[in-house]
N, CA, C and O atoms as a Tinker XYZ file with bonds, in Angstrom:
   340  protein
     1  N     35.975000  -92.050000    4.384000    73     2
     2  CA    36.636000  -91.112000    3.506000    64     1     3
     3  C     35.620000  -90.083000    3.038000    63     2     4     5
     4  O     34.524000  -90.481000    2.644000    81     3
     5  N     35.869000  -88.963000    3.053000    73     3     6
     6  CA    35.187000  -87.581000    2.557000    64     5     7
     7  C     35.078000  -87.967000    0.947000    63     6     8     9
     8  O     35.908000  -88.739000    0.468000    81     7
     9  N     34.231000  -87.512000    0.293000    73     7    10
    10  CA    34.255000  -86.927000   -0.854000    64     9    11
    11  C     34.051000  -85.308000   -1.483000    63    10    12    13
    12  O     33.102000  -84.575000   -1.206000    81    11
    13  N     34.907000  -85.056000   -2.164000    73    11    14
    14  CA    34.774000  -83.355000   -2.533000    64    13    15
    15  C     33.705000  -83.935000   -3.434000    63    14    16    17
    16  O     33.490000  -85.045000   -3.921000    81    15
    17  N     32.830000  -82.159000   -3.477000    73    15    18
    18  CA    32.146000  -82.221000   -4.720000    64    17    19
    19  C     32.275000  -81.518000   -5.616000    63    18    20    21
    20  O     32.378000  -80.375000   -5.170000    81    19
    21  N     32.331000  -81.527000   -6.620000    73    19    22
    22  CA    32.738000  -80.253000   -7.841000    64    21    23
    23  C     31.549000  -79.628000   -8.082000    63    22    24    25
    24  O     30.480000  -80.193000   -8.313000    81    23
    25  N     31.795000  -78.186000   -8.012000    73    23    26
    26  CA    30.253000  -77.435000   -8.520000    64    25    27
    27  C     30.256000  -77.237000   -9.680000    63    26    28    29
    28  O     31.208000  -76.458000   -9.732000    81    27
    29  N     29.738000  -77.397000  -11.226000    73    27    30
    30  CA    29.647000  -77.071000  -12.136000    64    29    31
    31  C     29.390000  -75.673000  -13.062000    63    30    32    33
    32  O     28.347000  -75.159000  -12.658000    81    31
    33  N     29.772000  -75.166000  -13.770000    73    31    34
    34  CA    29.428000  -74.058000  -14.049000    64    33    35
    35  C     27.736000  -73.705000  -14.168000    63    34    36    37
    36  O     27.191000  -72.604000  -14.097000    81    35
    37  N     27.194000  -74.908000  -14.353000    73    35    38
    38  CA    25.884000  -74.878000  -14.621000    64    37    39
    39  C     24.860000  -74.929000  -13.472000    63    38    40    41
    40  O     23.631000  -74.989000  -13.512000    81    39
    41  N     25.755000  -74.887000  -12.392000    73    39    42
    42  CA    25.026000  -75.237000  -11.341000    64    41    43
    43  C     23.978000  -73.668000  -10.946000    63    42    44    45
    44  O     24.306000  -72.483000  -11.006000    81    43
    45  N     22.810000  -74.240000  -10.593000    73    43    46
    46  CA    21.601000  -72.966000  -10.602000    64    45    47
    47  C     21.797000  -72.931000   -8.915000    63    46    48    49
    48  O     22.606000  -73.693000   -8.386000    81    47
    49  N     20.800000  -71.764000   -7.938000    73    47    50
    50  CA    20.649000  -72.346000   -6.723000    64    49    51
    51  C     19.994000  -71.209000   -5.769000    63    50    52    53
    52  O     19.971000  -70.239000   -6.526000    81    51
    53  N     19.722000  -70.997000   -5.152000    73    51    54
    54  CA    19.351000  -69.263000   -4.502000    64    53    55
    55  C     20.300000  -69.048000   -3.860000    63    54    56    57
    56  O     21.140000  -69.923000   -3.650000    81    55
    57  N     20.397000  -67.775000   -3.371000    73    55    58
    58  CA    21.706000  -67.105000   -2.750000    64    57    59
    59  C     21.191000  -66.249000   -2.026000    63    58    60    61
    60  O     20.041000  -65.901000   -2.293000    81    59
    61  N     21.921000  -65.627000   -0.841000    73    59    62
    62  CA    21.384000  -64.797000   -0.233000    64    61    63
    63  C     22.609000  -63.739000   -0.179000    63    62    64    65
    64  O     23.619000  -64.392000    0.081000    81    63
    65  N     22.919000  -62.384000   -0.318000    73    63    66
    66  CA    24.221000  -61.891000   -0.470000    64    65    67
    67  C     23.874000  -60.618000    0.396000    63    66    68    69
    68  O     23.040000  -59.791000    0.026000    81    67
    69  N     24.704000  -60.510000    1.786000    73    67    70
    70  CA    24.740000  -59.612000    2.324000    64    69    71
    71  C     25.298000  -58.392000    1.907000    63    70    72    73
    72  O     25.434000  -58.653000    0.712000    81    71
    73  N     25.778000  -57.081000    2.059000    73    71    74
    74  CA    26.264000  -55.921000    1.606000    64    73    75
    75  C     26.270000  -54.818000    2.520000    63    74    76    77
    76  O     25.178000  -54.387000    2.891000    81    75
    77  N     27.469000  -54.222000    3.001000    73    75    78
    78  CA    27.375000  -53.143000    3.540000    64    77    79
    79  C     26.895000  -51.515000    2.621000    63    78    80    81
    80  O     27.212000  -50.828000    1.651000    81    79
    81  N     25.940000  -51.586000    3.752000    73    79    82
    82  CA    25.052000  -50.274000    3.069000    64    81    83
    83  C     24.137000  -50.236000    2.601000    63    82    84    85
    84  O     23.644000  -51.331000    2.332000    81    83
    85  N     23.487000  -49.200000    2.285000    73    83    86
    86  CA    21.744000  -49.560000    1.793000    64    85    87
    87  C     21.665000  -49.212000    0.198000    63    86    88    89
    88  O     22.246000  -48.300000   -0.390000    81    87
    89  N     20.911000  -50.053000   -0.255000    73    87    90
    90  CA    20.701000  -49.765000   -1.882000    64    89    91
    91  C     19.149000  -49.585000   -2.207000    63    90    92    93
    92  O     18.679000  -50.722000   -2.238000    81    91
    93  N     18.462000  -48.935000   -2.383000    73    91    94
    94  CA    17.065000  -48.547000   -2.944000    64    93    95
    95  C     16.606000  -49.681000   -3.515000    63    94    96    97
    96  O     17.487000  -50.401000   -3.985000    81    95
    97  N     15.609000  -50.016000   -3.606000    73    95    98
    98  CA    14.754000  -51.341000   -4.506000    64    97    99
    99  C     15.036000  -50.759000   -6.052000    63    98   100   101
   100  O     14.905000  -51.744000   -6.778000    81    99
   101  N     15.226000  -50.083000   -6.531000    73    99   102
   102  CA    14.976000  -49.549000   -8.030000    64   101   103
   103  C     16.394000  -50.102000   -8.230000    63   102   104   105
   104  O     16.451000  -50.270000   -9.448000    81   103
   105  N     17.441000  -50.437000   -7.761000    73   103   106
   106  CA    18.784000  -51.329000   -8.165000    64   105   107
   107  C     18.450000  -52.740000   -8.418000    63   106   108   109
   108  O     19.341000  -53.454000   -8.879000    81   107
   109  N     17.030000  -53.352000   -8.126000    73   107   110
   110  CA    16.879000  -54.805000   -8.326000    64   109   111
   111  C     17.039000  -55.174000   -9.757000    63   110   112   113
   112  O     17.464000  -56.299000  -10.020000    81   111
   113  N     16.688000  -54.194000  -10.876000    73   111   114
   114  CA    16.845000  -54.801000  -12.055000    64   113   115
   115  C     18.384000  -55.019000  -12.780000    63   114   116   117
   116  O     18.793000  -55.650000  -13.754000    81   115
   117  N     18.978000  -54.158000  -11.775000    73   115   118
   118  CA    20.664000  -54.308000  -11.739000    64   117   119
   119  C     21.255000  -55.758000  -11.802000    63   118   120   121
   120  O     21.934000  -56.384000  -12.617000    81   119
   121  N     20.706000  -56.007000  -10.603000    73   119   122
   122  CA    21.084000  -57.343000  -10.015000    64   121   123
   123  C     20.426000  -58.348000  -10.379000    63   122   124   125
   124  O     20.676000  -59.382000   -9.758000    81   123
   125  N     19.341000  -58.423000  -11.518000    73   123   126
   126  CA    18.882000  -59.852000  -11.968000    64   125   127
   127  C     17.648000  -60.009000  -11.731000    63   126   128   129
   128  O     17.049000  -61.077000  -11.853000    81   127
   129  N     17.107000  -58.817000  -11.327000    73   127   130
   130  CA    15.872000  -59.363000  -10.590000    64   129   131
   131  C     15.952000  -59.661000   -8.893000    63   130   132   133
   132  O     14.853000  -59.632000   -8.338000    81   131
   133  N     16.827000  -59.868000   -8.247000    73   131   134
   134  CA    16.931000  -60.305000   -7.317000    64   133   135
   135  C     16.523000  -59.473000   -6.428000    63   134   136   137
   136  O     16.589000  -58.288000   -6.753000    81   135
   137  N     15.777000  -59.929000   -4.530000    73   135   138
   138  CA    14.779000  -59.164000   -4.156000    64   137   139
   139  C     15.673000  -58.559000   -3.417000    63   138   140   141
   140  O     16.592000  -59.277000   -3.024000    81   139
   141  N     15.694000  -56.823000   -2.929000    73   139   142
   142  CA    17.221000  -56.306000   -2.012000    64   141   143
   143  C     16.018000  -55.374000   -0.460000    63   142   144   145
   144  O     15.247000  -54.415000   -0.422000    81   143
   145  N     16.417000  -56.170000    0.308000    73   143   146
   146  CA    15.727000  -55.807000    1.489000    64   145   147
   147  C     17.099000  -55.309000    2.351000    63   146   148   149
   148  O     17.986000  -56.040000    2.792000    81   147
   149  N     17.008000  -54.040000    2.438000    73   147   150
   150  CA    17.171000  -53.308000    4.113000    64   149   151
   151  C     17.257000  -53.851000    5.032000    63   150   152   153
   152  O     16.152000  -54.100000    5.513000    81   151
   153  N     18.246000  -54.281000    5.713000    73   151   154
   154  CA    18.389000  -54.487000    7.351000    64   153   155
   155  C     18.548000  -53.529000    8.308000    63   154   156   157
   156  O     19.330000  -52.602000    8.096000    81   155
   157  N     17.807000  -53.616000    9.539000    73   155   158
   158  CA    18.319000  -52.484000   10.408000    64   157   159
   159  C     19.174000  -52.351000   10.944000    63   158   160   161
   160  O     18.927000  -51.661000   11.933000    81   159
   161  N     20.803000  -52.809000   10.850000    73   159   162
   162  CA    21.515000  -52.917000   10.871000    64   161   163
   163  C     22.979000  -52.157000    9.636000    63   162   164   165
   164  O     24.206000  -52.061000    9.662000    81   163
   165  N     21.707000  -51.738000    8.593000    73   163   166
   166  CA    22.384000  -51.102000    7.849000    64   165   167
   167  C     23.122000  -51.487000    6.574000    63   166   168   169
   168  O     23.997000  -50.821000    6.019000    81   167
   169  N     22.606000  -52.735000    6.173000    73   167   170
   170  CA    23.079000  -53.524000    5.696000    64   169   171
   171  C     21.865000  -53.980000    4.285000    63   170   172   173
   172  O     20.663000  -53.784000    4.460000    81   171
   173  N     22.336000  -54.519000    3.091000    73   171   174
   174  CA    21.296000  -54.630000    2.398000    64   173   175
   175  C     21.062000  -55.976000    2.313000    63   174   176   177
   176  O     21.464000  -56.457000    3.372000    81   175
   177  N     20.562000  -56.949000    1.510000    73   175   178
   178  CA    20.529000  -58.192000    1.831000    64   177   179
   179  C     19.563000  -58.182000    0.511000    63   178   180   181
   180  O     18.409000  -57.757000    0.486000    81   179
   181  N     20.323000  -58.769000   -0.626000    73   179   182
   182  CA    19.965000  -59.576000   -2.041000    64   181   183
   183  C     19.679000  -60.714000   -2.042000    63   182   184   185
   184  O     20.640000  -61.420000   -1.736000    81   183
   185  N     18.554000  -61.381000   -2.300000    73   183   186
   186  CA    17.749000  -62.586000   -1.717000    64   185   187
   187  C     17.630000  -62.958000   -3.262000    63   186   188   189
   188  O     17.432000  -62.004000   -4.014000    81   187
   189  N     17.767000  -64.785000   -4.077000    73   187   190
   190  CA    16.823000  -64.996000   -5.539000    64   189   191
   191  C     17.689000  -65.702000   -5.957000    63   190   192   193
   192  O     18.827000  -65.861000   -5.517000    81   191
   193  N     16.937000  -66.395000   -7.277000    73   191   194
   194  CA    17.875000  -67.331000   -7.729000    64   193   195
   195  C     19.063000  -66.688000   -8.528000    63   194   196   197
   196  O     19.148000  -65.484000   -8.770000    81   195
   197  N     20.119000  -67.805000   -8.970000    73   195   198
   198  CA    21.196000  -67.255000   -9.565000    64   197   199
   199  C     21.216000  -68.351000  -10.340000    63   198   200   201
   200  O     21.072000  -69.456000   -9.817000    81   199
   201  N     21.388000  -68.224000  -11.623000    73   199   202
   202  CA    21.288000  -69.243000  -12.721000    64   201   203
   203  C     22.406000  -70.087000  -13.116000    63   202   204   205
   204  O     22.363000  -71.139000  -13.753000    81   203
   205  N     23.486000  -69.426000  -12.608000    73   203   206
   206  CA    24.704000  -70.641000  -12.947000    64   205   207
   207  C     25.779000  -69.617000  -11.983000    63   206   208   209
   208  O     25.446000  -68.537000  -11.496000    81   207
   209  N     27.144000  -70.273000  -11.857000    73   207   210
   210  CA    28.414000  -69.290000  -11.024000    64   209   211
   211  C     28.582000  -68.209000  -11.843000    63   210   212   213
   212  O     28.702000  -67.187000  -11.166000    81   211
   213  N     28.643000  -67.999000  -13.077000    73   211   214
   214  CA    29.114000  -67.509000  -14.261000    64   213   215
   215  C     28.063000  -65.589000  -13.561000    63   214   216   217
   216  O     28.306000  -64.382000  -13.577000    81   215
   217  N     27.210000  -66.291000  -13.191000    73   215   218
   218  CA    25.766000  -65.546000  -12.843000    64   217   219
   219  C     25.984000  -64.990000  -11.592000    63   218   220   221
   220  O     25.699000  -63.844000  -11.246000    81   219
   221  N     26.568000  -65.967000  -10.855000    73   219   222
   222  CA    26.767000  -65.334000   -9.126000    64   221   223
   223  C     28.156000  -64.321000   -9.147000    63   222   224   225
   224  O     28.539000  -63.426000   -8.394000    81   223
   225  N     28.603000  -64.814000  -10.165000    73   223   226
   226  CA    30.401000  -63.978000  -10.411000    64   225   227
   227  C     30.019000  -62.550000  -10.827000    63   226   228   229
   228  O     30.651000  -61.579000  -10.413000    81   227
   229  N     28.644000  -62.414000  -11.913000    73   227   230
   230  CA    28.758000  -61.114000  -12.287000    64   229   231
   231  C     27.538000  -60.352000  -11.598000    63   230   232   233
   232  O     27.112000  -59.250000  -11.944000    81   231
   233  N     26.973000  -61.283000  -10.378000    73   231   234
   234  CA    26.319000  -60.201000   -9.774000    64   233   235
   235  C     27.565000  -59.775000   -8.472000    63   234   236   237
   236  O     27.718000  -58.666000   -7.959000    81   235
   237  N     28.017000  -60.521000   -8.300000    73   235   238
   238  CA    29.546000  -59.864000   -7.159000    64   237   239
   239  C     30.000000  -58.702000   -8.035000    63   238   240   241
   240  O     29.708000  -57.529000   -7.804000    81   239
   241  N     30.813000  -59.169000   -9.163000    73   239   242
   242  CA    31.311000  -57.674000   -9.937000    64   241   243
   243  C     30.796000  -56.695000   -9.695000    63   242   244   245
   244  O     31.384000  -55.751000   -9.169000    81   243
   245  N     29.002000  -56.687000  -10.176000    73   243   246
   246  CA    28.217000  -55.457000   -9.693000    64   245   247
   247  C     28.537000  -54.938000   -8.493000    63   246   248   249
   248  O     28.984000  -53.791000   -8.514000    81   247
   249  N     28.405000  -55.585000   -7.238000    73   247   250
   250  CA    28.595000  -55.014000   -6.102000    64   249   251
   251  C     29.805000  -54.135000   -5.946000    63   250   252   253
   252  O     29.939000  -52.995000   -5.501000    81   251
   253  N     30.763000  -55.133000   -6.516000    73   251   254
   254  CA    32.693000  -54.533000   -6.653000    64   253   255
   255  C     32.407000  -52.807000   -6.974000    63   254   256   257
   256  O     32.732000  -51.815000   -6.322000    81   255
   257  N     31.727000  -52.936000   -8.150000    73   255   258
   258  CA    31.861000  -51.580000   -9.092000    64   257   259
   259  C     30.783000  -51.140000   -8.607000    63   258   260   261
   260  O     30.104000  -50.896000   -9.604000    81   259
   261  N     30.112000  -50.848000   -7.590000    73   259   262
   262  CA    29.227000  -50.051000   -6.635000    64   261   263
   263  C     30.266000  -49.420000   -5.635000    63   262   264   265
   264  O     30.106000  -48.326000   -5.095000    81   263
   265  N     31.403000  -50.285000   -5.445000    73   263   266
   266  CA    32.851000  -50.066000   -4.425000    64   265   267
   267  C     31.355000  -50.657000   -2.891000    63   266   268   269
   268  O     31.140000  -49.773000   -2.061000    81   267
   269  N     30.811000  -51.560000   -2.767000    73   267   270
   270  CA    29.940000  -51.545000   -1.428000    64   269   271
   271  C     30.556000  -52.914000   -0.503000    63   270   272   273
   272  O     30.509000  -54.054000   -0.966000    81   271
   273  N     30.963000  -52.696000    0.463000    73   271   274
   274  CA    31.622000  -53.513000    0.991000    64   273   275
   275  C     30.656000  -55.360000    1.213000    63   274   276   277
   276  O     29.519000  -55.495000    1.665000    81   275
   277  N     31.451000  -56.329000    0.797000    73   275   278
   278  CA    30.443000  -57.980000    0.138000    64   277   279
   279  C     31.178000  -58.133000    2.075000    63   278   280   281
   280  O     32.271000  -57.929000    2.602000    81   279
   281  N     29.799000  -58.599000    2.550000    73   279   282
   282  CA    30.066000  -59.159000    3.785000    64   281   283
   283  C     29.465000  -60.547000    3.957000    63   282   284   285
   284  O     29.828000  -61.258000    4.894000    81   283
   285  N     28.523000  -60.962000    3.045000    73   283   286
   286  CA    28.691000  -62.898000    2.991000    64   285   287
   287  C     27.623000  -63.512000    1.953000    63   286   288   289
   288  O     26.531000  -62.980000    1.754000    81   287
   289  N     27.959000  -64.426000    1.458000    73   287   290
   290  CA    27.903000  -65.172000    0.162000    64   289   291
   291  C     27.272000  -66.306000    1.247000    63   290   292   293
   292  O     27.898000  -66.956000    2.084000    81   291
   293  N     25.506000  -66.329000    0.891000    73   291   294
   294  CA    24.686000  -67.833000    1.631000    64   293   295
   295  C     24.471000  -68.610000    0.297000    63   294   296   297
   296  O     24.664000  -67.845000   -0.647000    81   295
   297  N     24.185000  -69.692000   -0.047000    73   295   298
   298  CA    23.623000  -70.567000   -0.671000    64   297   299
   299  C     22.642000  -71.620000    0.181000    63   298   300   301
   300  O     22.726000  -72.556000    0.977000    81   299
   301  N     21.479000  -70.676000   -0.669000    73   299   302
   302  CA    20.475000  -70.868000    0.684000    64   301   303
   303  C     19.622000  -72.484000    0.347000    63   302   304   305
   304  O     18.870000  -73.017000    1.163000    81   303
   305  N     20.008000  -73.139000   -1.227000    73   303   306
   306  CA    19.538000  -74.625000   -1.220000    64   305   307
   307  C     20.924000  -75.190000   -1.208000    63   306   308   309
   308  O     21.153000  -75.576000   -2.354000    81   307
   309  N     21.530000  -75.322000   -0.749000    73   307   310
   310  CA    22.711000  -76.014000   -0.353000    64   309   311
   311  C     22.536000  -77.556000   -0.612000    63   310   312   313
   312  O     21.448000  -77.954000   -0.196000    81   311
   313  N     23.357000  -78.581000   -1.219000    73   311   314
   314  CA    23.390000  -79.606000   -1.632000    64   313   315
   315  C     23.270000  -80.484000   -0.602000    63   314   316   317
   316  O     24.234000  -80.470000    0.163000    81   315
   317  N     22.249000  -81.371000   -0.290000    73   315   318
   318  CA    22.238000  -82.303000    1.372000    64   317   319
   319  C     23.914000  -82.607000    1.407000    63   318   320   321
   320  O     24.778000  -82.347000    0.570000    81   319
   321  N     23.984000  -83.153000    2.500000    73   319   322
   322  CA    25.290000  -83.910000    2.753000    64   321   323
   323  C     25.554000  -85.522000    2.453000    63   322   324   325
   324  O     24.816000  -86.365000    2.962000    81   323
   325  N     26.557000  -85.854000    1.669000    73   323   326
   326  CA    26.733000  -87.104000    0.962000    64   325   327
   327  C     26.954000  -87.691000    1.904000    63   326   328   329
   328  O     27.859000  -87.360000    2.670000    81   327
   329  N     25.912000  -89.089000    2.166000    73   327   330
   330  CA    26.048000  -90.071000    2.919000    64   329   331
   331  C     27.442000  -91.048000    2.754000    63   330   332   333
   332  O     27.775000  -91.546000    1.679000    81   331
   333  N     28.231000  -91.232000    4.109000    73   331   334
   334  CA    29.255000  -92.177000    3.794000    64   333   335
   335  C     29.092000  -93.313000    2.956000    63   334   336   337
   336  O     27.975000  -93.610000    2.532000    81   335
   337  N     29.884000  -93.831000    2.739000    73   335   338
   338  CA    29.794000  -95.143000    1.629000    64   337   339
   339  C     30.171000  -96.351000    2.563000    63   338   340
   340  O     30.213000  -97.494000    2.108000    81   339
């Protein structure tokens, strides 16, 4: 049998958040601190921790109200996988 896991509001974790389009480094203090590297592809890529969902929710908003198209949401320490019982 699977078990779900519930994520908590409190849950901390790094993230990696892709974005169509390029944003200048001087937007990092926008976003939390978080590090925003250029792809050559055209694409920006927000790398850093995020301190709780509450945290990952209002750095998405930001993006929303930039209007910059969100092309993928990593969680880059991802919780191991729960051993069967």
């Amino acid at each position: 049998m699977t078990e779900n896991r519930h994520i908590g509001l409190s849950d901390a974790g790094r993230y990696e958040i892709r974005i169509g389009g390029r944003l200048e480094r001087r937007w990092a203090s926008w976003f939390d601190g978080m590090t925003l590297t250029t792809a050559g592809d055209g694409t920006t890529v927000l790398a850093g921790p995020v301190a709780d969902q509450a945290a990952l929710h209002g750095v998405l908003a930001r993006i929303r109200d930039l209007g910059l198209p969100l092309i993928a949401v990593t969680r880059l320490d991802a919780d191991p996988p729960l051993r069967p019982r």
